[in-house]
FISEKE-381222 format. One line per 8 residues: number of its first residue (from 0); their letters; for each residue x, y, z of N, C-alpha, C. Coordinates in Angstrom, 2 decimals. Each point is the difference from the previous one (the first is absolute). Example, Ala and Ser with C-alpha at 12.3 -4.5 7.8 and 13.67 -1.06 7.14 Angstrom:
<atoms>
0	AS	13.19,-5.69,7.80,-0.89,1.19,0.00,0.90,1.20,0.00; -0.35,1.05,-0.72,0.82,1.19,0.06,-0.77,1.09,0.73
</atoms>
This chain:
<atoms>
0	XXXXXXXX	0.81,-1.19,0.00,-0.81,1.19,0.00,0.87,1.26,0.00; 1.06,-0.08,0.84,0.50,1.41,0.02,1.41,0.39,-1.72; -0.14,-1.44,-0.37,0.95,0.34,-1.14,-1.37,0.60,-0.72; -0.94,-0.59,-0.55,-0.84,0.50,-0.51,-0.53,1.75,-0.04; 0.09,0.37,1.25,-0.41,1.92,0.26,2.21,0.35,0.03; 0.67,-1.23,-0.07,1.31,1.17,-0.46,-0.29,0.32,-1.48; -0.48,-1.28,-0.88,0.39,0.18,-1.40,-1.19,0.92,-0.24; -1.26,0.18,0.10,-0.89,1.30,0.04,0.39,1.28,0.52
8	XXXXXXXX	0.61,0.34,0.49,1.23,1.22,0.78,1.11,0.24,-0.67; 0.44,-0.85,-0.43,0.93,0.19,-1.24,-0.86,0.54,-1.07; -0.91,-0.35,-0.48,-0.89,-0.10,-1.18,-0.18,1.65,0.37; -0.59,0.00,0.54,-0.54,1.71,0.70,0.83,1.00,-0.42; 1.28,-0.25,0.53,1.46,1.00,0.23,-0.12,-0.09,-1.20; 0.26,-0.72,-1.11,0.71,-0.08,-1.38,-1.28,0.96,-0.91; -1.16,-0.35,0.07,-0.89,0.52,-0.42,0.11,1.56,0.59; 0.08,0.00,0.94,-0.03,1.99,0.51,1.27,0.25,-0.39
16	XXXXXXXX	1.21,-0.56,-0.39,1.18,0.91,-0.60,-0.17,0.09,-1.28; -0.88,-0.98,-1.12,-0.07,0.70,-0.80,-1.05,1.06,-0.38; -0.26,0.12,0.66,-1.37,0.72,-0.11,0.54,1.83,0.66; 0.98,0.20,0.60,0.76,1.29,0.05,0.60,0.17,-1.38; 0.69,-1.09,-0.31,0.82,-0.24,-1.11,-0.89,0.76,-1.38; -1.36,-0.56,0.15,-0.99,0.60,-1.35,0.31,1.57,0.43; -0.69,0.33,1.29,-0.24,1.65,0.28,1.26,0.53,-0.46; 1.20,-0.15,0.06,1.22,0.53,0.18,0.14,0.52,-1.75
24	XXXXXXXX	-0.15,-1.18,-0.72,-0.09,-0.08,-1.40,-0.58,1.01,-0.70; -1.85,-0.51,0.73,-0.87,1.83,-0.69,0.60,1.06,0.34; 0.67,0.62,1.62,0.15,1.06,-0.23,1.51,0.35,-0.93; 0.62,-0.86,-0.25,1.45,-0.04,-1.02,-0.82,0.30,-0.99; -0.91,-0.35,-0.48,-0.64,0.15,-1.77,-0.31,1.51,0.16; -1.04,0.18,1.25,-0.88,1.40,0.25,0.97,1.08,-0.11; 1.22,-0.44,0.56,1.22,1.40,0.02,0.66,0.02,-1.20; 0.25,-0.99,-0.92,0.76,0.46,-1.71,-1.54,0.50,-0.62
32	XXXXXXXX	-1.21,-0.59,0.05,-1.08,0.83,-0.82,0.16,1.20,0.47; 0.31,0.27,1.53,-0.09,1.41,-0.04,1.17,1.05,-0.58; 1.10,-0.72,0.05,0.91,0.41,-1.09,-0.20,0.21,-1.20; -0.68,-0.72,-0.72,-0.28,0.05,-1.55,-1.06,1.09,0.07; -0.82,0.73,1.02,-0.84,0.41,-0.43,0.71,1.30,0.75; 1.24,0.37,0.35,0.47,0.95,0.33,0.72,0.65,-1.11; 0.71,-1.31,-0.41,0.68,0.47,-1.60,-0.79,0.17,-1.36; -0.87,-0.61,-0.12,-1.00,0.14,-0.98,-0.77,1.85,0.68
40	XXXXXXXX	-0.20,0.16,1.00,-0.44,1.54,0.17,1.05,0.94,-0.87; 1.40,0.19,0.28,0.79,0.68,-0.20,0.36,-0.22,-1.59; -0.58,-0.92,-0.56,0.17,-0.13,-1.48,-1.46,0.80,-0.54; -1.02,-0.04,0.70,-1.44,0.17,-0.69,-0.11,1.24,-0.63; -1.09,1.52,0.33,-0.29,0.93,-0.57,0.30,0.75,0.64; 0.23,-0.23,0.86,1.35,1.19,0.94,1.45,-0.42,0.13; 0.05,-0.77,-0.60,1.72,-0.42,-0.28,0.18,0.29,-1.14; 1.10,-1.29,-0.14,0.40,0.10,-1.37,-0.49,-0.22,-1.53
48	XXXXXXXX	-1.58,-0.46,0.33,-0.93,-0.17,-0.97,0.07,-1.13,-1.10; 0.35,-1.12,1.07,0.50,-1.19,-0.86,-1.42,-0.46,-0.04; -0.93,0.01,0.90,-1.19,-0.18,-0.46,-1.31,1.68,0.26; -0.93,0.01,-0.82,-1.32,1.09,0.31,-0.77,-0.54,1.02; -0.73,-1.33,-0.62,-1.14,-0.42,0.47,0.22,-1.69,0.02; -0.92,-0.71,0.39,-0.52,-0.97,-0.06,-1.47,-0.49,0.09; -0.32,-0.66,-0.86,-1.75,-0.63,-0.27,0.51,-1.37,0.24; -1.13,-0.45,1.01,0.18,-1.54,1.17,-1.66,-0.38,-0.48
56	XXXXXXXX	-0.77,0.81,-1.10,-1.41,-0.41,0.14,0.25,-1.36,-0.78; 0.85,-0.45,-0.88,-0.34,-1.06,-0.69,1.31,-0.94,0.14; 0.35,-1.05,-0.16,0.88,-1.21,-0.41,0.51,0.03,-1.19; 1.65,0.01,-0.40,0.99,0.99,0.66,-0.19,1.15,0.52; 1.04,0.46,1.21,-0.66,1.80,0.00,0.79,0.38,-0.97; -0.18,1.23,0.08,0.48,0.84,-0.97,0.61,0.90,0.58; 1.23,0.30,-0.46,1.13,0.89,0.53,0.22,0.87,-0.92; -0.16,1.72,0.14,0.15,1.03,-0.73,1.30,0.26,0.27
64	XXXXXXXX	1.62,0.10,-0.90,1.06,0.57,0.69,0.47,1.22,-0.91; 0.61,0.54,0.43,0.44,1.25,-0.22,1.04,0.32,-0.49; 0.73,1.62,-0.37,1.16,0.18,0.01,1.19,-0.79,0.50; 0.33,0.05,1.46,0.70,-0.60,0.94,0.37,-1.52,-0.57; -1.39,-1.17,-0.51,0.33,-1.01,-0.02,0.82,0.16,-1.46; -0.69,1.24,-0.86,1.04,-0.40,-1.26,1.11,0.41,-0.30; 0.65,0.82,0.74,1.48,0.37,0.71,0.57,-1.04,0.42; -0.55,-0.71,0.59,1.11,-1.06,1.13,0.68,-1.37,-1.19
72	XXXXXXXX	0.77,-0.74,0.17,0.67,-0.83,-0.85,-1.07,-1.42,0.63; 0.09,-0.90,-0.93,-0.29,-1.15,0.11,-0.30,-0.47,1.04; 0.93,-0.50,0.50,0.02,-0.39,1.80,-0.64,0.82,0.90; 0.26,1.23,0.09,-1.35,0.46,0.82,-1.08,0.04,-0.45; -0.31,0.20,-1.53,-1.70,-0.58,0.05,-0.45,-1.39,0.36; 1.00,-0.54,-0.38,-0.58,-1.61,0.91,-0.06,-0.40,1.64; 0.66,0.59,0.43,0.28,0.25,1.25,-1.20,0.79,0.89; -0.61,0.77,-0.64,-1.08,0.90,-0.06,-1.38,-0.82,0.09
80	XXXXXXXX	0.31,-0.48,-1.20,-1.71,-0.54,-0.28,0.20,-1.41,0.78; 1.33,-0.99,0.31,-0.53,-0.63,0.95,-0.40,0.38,1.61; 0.52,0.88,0.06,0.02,0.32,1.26,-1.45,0.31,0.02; -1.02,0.37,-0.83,-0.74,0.62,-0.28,-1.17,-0.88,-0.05; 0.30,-1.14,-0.65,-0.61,-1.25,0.38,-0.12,-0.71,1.10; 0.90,-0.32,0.53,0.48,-0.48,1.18,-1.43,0.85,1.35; 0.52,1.39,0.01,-1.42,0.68,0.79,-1.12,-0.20,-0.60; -0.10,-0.06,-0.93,-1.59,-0.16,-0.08,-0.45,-1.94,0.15
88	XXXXXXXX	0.94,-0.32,0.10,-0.20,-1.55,0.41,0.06,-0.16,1.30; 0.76,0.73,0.87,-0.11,0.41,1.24,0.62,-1.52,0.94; 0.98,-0.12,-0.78,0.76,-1.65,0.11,1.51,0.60,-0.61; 1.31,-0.05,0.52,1.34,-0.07,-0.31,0.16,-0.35,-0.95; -0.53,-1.47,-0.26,0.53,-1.03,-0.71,-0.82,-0.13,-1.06; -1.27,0.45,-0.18,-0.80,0.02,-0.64,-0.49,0.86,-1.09; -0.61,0.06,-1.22,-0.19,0.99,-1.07,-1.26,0.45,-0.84; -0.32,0.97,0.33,-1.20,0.49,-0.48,0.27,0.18,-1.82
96	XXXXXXXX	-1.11,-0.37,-1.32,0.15,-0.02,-1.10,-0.21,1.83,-0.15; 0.45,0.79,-0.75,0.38,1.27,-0.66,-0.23,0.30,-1.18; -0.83,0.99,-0.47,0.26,0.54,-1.37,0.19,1.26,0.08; 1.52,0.42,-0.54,0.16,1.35,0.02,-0.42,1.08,-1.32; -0.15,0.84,0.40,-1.13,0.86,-0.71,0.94,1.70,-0.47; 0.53,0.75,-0.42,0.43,1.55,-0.32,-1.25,0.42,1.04; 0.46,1.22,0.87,-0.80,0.62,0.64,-0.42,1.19,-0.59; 0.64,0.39,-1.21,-0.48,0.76,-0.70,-1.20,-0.43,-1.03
104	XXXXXXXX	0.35,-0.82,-0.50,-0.91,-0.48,-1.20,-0.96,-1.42,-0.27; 0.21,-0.65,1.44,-0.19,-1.26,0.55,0.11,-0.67,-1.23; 0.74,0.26,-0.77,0.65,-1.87,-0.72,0.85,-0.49,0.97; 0.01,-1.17,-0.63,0.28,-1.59,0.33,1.83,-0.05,-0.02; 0.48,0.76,0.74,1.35,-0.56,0.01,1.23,-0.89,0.94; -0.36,-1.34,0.22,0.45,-0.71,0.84,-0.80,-1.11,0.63; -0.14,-1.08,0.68,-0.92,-0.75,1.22,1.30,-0.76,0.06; -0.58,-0.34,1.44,0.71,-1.06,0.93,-0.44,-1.15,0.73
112	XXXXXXXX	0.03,-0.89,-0.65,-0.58,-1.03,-0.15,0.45,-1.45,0.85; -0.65,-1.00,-0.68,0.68,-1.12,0.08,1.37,-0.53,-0.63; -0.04,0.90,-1.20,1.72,-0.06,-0.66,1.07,1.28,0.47; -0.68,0.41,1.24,0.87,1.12,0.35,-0.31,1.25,-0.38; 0.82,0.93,0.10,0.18,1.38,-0.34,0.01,0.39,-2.10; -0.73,0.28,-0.21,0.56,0.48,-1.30,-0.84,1.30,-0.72; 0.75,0.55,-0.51,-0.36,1.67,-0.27,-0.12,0.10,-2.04; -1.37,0.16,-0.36,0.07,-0.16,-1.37,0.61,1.02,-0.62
120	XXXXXXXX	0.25,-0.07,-1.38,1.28,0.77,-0.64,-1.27,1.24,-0.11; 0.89,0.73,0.03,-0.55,1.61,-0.35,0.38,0.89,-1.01; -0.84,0.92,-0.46,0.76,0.80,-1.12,0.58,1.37,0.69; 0.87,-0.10,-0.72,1.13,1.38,0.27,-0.94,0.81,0.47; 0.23,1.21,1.57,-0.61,0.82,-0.11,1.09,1.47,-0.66; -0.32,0.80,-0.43,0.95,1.13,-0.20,-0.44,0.72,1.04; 0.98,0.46,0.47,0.20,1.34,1.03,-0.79,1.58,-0.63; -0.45,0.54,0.77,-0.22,1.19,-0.41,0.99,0.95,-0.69
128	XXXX	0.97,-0.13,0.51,0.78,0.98,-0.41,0.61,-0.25,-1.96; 0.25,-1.28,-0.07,-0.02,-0.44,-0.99,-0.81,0.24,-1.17; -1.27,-0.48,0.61,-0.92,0.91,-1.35,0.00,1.14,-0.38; 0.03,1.05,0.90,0.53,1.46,-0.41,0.79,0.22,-0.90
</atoms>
């Protein structure tokens, strides 16, 4: 009898350590989402305008980006829009689907997908000054 309530007492202990172990985990996830959604602020429409807006009404959302994102080289737009995914999946490890959109003219330039990051070819813009 009494091995019996040790190995249930054991059972107990093992079960309540992992079970801190889960809590400990969410708030590790809760504190990088809140990172991503600290750095994603400072990029938005008071930053650097890598993105305007976002529309979440439909499946993909839709991501309006801006100046900022079409300045930056390669790697930070990918870096960007996962990170970007990542919060709206609201999981580290995890990835929300993307279609990126011109916030000027809402065409279709980019989604991020199941094959990853990829940005469709675009036509030359000319600079203002140029046309003059």
């Amino acid at each position: 009898m009494n091995i019996m309530l040790a190995i249930f007492l054991a059972l107990c202990i093992s079960l309540a350590q992992r079970t801190s172990a889960f809590g400990n985990e969410f708030r590790t996830r809760e504190a990088q989402i809140a990172q991503y959604k600290s750095r994603l602020d400072s990029l938005g429409p008071n930053g650097a305008l890598f993105w305007i807006r976002l529309d979440a009404k439909q499946r993909p959302h839709r991501l309006f980006v801006g100046e900022g994102f079409y300045r930056a080289d390669f790697q930070s737009q990918q870096d960007f829009v996962e990170t970007y995914s990542k919060y709206l999946a609201g999981h580290p490890e995890k990835f929300m689907l993307i279609d990126l959109l011109d916030g000027k003219t809402s065409r279709p330039v980019g989604e991020f997908g199941w094959g990853g990051f990829k940005l469709y070819s675009q036509p030359v813009r000319a600079s203002a000054k140029l046309r003059e």
